[in-house]
C-alpha positions, 0 to 999 in steps of 0.5 A: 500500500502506497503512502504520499506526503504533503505538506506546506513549509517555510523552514531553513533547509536543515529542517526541510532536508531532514523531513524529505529525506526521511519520509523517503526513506521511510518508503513515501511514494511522492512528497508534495511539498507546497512552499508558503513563500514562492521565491523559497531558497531552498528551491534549487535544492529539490530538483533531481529528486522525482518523488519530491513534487514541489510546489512555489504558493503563487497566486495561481497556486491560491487561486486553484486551492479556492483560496485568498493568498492573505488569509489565516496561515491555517485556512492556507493549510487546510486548502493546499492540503484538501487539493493534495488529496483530492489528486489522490488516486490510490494509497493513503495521503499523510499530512504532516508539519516540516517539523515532523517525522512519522516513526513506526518503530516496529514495521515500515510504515507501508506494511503497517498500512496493509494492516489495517481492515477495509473500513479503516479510512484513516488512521491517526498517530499521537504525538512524541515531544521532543525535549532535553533531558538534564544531562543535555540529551533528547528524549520525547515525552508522549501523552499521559493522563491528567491525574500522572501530568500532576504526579509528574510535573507538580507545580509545573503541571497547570501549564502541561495538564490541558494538553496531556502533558505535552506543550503543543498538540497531543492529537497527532497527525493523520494518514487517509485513505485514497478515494473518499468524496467530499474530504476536507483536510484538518490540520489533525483528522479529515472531515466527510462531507457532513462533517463528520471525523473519518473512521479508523484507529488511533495509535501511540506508544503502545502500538510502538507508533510515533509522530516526532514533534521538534517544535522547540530544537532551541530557545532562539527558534522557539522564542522567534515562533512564540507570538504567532504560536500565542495567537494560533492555538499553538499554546493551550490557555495557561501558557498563553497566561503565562506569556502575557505576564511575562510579555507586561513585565520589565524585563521579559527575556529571563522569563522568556528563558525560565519559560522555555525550559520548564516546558522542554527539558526535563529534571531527573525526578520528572524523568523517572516519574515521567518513565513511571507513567509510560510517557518518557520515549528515551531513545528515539531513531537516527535521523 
């Protein structure tokens, strides 16, 4: 069973180069890769490759996704994203951030794909976190009930409970199946044409199926992203909070800091507590 990837990006190439060379490894039969800004530099540097379709969002490119080149990043998204599938013919579409890696650690992604029965028409992968532990070395971190984010984090926990323990999206991100009339692209599931969630299972860590998150790889990039994130739902309401504080006080980039690490590194006893709870993915793949 064929699988292609789409996604919208506007990231340095290290990022863009890591998520093509994976997901090709990872045995994706096409990646179309629209670029949010046409004149993108890393252009040049995805010729050669037949299996990367990339794709500059010119104002034609808006005009054929029936939408605005100036509207909400979001609503962008869904639109390219909802005309990827709609060039689908066979396999499964698996929508993804550039910032993201789907790992199956057990099987290739495809046999796990022939797996699934008829009436699966999706299936979604959670999200793993990447984060720093004390000593300096990552890990990711996988959602854990509300009642274990309390054990874990204590007084940290207010700003990790609502999203599971995780500081971005606990949901994941989703493959669909070829074929299906009326589907809309989410940002993590797809929609039928009466609005309904398309069918299928949900994995996680026990089915030893991974979507890796690096939203935050440093502070300088995770401070350069903080704003847009506050105003894009990237940030459940207690961190928002929390920003807002910081942002009126006088000297905000210690906090900023302070900020940053409470929610993407890890002490010892969190660590320990964490692997208690099932949540802590220690060793994650090559990439």
């Amino acid at each position: 069973m064929t699988f292609t990837v789409a996604t919208i990006a506007r990231e340095p190439w290290p990022i863009l180069e890591r998520f093509l060379r994976w997901h090709l490894g990872q045995g994706a039969a096409r990646i179309i890769l629209f670029l949010d800004d046409p004149n993108d530099p890393c252009l040049p540097r995805l010729a050669g490759e037949p299996r990367i379709d990339a794709r500059p969002c010119t104002p034609e490119l808006w005009a054929q996704a029936g939408v605005k080149p100036d509207a909400r990043f979001t609503r962008r998204q869904r639109a390219v994203l909802t005309l990827a599938y709609r060039e689908l013919r066979e396999g499964w579409l698996l929508v993804l951030d550039a910032d993201e890696l789907m790992w199956l650690r057990d099987r290739p992604i495809n046999a796990a794909l022939d797996s699934l029965p008829d009436e699966a028409l999706s299936l979604r992968v959670l999200s793993a976190e990447q984060l720093r532990l004390s000593d300096g070395s990552e890990a990711f971190r996988t959602p854990i009930e509300r009642a274990a984010v309390d054990r874990v984090y204590g007084d940290k926990a207010p700003l990790l409970r609502a999203r599971f323990g995780l500081t971005y999206h606990p949901e994941g991100k989703s493959f669909h199946r070829a074929g299906q009339q009326g589907l809309r692209m989410k940002l993590h599931w797809a929609t039928d044409a009466e609005g309904a969630r398309t069918p299928g299972p949900v994995w996680g860590a026990p089915e030893g199926a991974h979507l890796l998150h690096y939203a935050a790889p440093d502070y300088d990039r995770w401070r350069a992203k903080v704003d847009w994130r506050a105003g894009a739902h990237g940030f459940a309401q207690p961190v928002k909070d929390r920003l807002g504080e910081i942002a009126a006080s006088p000297d905000p980039e210690p906090a900023y800091r302070a900020l940053f690490d409470d929610l993407h590194t890890l002490s010892d006893r969190e660590a320990r507590a964490l692997d208690v709870e099932g949540g802590l993915l220690r060793h994650g793949p090559e990439v």
